[in-house]
C-alpha positions in Angstrom: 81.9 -10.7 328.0 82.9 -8.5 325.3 85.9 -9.2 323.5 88.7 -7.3 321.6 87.8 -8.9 318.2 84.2 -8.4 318.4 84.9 -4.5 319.1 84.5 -2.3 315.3 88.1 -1.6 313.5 89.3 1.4 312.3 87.6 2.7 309.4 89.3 3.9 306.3 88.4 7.1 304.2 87.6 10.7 305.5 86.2 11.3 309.0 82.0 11.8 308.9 82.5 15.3 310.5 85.1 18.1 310.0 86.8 18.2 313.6 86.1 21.8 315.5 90.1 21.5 316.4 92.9 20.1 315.3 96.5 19.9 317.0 99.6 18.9 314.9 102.8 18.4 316.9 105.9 16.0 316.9 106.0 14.0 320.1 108.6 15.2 322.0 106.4 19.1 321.8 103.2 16.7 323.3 105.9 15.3 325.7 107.1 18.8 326.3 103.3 19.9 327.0 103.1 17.3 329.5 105.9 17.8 331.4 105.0 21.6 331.6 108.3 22.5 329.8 107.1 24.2 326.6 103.9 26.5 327.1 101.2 26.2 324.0 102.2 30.3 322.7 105.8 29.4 322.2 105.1 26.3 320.8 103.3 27.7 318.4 105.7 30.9 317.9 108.0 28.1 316.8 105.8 26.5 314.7 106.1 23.5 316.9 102.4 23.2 317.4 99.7 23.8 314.6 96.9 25.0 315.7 93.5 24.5 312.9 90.3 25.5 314.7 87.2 27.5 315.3 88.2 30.2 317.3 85.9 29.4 319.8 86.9 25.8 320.2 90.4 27.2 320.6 89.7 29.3 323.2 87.7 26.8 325.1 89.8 24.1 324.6 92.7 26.0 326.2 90.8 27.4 328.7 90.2 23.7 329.7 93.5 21.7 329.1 96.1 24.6 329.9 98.1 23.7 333.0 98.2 27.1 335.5 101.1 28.9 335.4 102.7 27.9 338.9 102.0 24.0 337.4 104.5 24.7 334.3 106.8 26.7 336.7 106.8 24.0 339.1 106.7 20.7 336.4 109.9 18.1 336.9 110.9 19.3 340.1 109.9 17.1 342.3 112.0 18.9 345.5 
């Protein structure tokens, strides 16, 4: 049975590979995004979310994780 101690720590110092994205937000904006009340272009036109990628990543990545529109519309309403 594996165990929680015999599982490898964190390790300090620089990561071994430059990330192809990175998201910096507070979190209550990553709240927001999942509750579908803040939409990723006006978090960023607020400069609530930094966005640092390849622009391919970027539009891949968003592609992937953006709820549809109908989703945000509809998010916390639970009629």
């Amino acid at each position: 049975m594996l165990r929680q101690e015999d599982l490898p720590g964190p390790e300090k110092g620089p990561a071994p590979v430059k990330p192809g994205l990175r998201l910096t937000c507070a979190p209550d904006t990553f709240i927001a995004f999942g509750q579908g009340n803040i939409t990723v272009p006006a978090a960023v036109a607020s400069k609530r979310l930094i966005i640092e990628a390849e622009v391919e990543t970027d539009r891949r990545y968003f592609e992937l994780f953006t709820l549809p529109d109908d989703a945000v519309s509809s998010a916390g309403h639970h009629g």
